[in-house]
Steps between C-alpha positions, in 0.01 A plus 500: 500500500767743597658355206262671238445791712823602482488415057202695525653816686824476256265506147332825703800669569646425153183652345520802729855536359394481174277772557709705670752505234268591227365770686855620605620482097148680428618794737796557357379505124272799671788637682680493173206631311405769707866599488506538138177703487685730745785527341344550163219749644544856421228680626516484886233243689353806732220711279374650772488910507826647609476668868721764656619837432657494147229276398253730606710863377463286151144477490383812601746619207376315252169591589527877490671426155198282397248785682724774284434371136149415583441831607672643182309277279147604679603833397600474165170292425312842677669777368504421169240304272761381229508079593776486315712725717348293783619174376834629436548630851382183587731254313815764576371458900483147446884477387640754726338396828760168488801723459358756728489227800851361359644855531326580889530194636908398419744691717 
C-alpha cells in the first residue's frame, strides 16, 4: 500500500514539475516580449495630462495663443463682409498658430 502511495505521490510531483517548467519558460518568453516592446516603444507608456508648473505655464500659453487668432478671426469675419478675406485670415491663422506656439513656448 505504501508501496503505490509513494508511485502515486512521485507521478504527482513529476506532473507538478512539468507544469512548473512550462509556466516558468512561458514567463520568460513574456519577460522577453515585454522587453522588446519596451525597448522598441517610442512614445512613452504614461498618456496621462502633464501636471506641475511648466506643464501648466504651457497650457495657459497655448491657450491665449489659440484665444488670440480666434479672436482675430471673429473680427475679420465682422468687420468686413468679403469671405474671401475671411478665409484667408483663416488658413494664414491656421499655419501660423503652430509656429507661433513653436516660437513662445521654446526657450
Amino acid at each position: 500500500m505504501s508501496k503505490e502511495r509513494a508511485r502515486r505521490r512521485e507521478a504527482r510531483e513529476r506532473e507538478a514539475a512539468i507544469v512548473a517548467a512550462a509556466r516558468g519558460a512561458e514567463a520568460e518568453k513574456r519577460e522577453r516580449r515585454d522587453a522588446r516592446k519596451r525597448a522598441t516603444s517610442r512614445s512613452p507608456r504614461r498618456r496621462s495630462r502633464q501636471t506641475g508648473v511648466l506643464a501648466a505655464r504651457k497650457r495657459r500659453r497655448l491657450g491665449v495663443i489659440v484665444a488670440v487668432l480666434v479672436a482675430l478671426n471673429v473680427l475679420v469675419w465682422v468687420i468686413f463682409p468679403d469671405w474671401r478675406l475671411g478665409l484667408m485670415v483663416l488658413l494664414v491663422s491656421l499655419l501660423v498658430g503652430p509656429v507661433l506656439h513653436t516660437i513662445l513656448s521654446r526657450r
